[in-house]
C-alpha positions as CSV (number, residue, x, y, z in Angstrom):
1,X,0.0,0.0,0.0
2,X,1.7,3.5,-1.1
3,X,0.6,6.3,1.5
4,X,0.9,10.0,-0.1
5,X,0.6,13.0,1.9
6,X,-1.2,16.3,0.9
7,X,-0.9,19.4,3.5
8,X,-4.2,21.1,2.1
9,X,-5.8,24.5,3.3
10,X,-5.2,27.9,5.5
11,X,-4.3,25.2,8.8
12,X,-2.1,23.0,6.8
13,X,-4.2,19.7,7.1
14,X,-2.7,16.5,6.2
15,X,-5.1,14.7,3.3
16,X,-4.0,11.2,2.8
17,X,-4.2,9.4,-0.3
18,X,-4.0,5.4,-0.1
19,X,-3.4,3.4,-2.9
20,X,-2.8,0.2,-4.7
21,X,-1.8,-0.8,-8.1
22,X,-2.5,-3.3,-10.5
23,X,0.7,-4.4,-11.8
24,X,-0.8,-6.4,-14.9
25,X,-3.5,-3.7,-15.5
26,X,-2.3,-0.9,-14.6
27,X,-5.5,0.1,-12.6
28,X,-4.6,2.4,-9.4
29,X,-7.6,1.8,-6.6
30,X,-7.6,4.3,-3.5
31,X,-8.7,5.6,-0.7
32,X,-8.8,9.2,0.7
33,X,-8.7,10.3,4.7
34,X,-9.6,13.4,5.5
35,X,-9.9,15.9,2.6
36,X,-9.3,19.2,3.7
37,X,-9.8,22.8,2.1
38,X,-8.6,23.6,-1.3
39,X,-8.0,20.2,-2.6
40,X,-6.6,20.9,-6.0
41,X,-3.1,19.1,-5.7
42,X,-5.1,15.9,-4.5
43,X,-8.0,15.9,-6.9
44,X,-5.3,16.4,-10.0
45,X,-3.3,13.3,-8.5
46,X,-7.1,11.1,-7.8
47,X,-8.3,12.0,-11.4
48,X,-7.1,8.7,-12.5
49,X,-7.4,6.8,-9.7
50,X,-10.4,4.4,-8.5
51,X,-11.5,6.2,-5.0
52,X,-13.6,3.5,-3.4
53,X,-14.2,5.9,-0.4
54,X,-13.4,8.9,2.1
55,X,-13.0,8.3,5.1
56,X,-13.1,11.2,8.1
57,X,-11.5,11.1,10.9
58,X,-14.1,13.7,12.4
59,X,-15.9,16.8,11.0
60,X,-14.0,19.9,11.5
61,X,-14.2,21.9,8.8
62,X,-10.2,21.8,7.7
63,X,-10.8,18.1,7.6
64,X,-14.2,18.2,5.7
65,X,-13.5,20.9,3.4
66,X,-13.0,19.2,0.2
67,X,-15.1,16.3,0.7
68,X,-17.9,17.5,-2.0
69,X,-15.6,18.1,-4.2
70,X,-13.4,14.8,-3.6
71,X,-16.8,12.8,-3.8
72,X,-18.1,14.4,-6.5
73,X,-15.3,13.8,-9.3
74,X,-14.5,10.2,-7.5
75,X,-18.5,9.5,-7.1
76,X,-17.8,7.3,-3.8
77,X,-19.4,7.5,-0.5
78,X,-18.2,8.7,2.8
79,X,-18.0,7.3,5.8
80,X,-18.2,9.2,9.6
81,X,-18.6,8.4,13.4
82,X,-22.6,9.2,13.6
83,X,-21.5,11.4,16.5
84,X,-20.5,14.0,13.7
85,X,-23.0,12.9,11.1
86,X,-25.0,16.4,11.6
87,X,-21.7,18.5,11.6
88,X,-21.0,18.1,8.0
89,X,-24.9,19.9,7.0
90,X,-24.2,22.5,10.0
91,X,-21.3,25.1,9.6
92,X,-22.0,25.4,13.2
93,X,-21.2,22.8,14.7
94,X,-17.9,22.1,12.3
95,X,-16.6,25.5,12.8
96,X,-16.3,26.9,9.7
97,X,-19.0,30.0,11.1
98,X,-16.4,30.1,13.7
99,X,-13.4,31.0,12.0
100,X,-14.7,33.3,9.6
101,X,-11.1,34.9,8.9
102,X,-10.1,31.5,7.5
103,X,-13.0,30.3,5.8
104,X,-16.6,31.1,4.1
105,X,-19.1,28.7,6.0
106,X,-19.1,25.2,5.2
107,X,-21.4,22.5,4.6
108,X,-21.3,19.1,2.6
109,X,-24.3,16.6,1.6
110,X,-24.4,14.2,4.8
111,X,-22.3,10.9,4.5
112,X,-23.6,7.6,3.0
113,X,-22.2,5.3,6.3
114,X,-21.9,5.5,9.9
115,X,-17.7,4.1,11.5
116,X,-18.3,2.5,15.0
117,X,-15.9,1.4,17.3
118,X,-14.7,-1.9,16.9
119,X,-16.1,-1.7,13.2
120,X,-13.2,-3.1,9.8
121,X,-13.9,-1.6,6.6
122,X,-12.4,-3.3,3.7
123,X,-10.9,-1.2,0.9
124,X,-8.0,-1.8,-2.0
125,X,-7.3,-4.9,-0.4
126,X,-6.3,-3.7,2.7
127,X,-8.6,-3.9,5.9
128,X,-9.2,-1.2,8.4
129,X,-10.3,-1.2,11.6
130,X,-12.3,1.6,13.4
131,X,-11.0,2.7,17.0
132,X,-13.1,5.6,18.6
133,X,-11.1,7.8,19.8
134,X,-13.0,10.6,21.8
135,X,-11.5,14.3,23.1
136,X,-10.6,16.5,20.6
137,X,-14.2,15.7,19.4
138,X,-16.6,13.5,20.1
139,X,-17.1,11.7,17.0
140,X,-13.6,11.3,16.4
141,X,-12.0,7.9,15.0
142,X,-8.4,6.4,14.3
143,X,-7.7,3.9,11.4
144,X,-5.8,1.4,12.0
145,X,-4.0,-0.7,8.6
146,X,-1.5,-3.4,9.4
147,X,0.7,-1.0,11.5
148,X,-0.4,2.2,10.0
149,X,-2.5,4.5,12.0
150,X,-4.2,7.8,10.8
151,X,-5.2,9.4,14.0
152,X,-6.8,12.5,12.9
153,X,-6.8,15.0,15.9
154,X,-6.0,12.7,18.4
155,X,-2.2,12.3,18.9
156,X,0.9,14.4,17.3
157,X,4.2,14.0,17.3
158,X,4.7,15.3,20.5
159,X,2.2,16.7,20.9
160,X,-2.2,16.1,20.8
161,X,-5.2,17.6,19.8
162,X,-6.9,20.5,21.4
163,X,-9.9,20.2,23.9
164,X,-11.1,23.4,24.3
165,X,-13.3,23.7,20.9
166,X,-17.4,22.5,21.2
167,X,-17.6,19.3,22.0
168,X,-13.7,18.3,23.1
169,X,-13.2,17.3,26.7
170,X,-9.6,16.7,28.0
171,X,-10.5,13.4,29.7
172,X,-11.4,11.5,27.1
173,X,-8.5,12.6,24.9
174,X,-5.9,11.3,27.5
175,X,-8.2,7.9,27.7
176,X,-8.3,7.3,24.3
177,X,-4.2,7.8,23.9
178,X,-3.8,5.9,27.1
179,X,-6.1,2.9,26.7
180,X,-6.4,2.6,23.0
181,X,-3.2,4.2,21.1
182,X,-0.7,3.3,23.4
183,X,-1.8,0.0,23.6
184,X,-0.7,-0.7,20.0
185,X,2.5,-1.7,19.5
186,X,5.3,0.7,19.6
187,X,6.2,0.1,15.7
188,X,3.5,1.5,14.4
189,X,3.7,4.4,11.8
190,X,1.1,7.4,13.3
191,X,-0.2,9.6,10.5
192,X,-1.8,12.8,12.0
193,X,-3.8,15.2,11.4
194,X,-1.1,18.0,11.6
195,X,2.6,18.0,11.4
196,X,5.5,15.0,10.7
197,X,4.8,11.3,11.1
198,X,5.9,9.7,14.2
199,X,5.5,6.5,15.9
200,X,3.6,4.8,19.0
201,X,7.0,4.0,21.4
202,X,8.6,7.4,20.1
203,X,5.4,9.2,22.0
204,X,5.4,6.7,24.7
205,X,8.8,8.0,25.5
206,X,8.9,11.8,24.9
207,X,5.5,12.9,24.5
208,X,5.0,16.0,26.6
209,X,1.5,15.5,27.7
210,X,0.9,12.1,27.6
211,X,3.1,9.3,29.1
């Protein structure tokens, strides 16, 4: 599976693009996680690509922003925890009336599927499991893929999401690192939301906030 990495939009959100190839066809099948605001770069590198589906790690808007368009030219469905089903109809409650300095309001057609915890997906071969992962919000999820995780808002490299926007509460952000994410094992590759790549032992061991 090839991972590629687009920073997209005024908050410099990681999209990611998962993808494998047909070697005696040629056909490229994908997946997208979390595509964010002015996704030009990534729908020029999907436009020949198979998108089987988008997945969201939850609904602020710098995650959600370019879902309508990404859906639209790849004409897949799109997947959420049904905590945040009603954020992506209401600029409200994604933020997007919020920040008004960064972005118009924003609003997409609600999503064709519900994620639950425990829940595997199967996509270009690969499977995926669901792991809710309340705190920055409370319909955020992590993806888990062999020992690849795209944690969304959840955990940084050294460093995790913030708790003080509608619907973030500290405590379960430090149970959901604690009893879910650092209970993987330390080789796995953490894909965030924001910033570098890092790994589960490297933020067992130097992580700031959480130990």
């Amino acid at each position: 599976m090839r991972i590629e990495m687009f920073t997209l939009g005024p908050i410099q959100t990681n999209a990611y693009l998962l993808t494998e190839k047909n070697e005696q066809t040629g056909e490229e099948r994908g997946i997208v996680i979390d595509p964010g605001m002015n996704p030009k770069r990534l729908l020029d590198r999907i436009a020949n690509v198979k998108i089987e589906a988008i997945l969201l790690t939850h609904a602020h808007f710098d995650h959600m922003g370019g879902v309508e368009e990404v859906r639209t030219a790849a004409g897949c469905p799109v997947y959420i925890h049904d905590l945040e089903a009603d954020w992506l109809t209401d600029a409200k409650k994604n933020g997007s009336l919020r920040w008004s300095d960064v972005t118009p309001p924003l609003t997409t057609s609600p999503a064709e599927y519900a994620l639950d915890e425990g829940q595997t997906l199967s996509f270009i071969g690969q499977t995926f499991k669901v792991m809710h992962t309340p705190g920055h919000s409370p319909g955020s999820v992590s993806f888990l893929c062999g020992t690849d995780l795209f944690s969304g808002d959840v955990l940084f490299k050294q460093s995790i999401g913030r708790t003080d926007l509608p619907g973030g509460r500290e405590r379960d952000l430090f149970d959901s690192i604690k009893t879910k994410l650092y209970k993987l094992p330390p080789e796995v590759t953490v894909y965030s939301g924001h910033g570098p790549k890092t790994t589960i032992g490297f933020e067992m061991a130097n992580n700031p906030y959480v130990r």
